[in-house]
N, C-alpha and C positions, 0 to 999 in steps of 0.2 A: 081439363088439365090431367097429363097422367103423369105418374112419377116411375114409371119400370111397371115391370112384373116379378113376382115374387118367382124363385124358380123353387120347385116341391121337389123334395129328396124324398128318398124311397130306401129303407131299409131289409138290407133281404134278412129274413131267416137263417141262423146259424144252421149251417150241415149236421143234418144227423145223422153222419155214417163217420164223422170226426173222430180220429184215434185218441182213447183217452188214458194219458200218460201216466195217471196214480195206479198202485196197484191195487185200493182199498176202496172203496165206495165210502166215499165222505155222506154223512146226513146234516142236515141243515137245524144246528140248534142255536139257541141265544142264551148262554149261559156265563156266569163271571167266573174269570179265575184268576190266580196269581202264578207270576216266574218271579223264581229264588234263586239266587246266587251267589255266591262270593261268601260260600257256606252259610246264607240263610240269611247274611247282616246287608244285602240289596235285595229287594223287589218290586215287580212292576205289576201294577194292575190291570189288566185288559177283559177285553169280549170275545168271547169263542162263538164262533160266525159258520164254522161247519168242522166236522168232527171225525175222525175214522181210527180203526186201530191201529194205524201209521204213522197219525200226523192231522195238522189243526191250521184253522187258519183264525188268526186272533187281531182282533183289534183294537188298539193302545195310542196314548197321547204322542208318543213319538218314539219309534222301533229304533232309532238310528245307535242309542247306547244299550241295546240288548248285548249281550255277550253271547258268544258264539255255542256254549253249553250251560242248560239248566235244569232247573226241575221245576215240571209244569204241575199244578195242580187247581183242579175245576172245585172252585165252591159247591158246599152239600154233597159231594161223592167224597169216598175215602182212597187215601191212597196217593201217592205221587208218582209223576213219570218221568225219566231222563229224557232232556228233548234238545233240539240243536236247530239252528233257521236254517234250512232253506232256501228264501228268497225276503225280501223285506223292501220295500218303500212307501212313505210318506205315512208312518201310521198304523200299518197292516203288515204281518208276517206271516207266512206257510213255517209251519213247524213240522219237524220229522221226528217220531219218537227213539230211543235210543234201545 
């Protein structure tokens, strides 16, 4: 008795001669931090997922009520930084620093 054959996909390798559109080399960290806004009396708690002096990419229970400027700040470093989305869906936003 046969029932089919399975058909095997094959995944190629991303190009690596792909143009790469940030201008900062993001590094890959896992660190918490919070966005303030609404002078400090809103914020959201997220994961910083990769990191550069331009911009972040964070992940949060749900991006969709980010407001469009805030202040980012990474737990255990000092300092905050004006930041603005990006791009965002389902969870996850690229942040630009301001």
């Amino acid at each position: 008795m046969t029932f089919g054959t399975l058909k095997k996909e094959t995944v190629e390798a991303p190009v690596q001669n792909m143009e790469e559109r940030r201008s900062d080399h993001r590094r890959r960290v896992l660190k918490g931090a919070n966005l303030y806004f609404n002078k400090g009396y809103g914020a959201y708690e997220c994961v910083v997922r990769n990191l550069s002096e331009g911009g972040a990419l964070v992940h949060m229970e749900d991006s969709s009520g980010l407001p469009a400027t805030f202040d980012f700040v990474v737990k255990g470093e000092e300092g905050k930084k004006s930041a603005t989305v990006s791009w965002r869906l389902r969870g996850i936003a690229g942040i630009r620093f301001l």
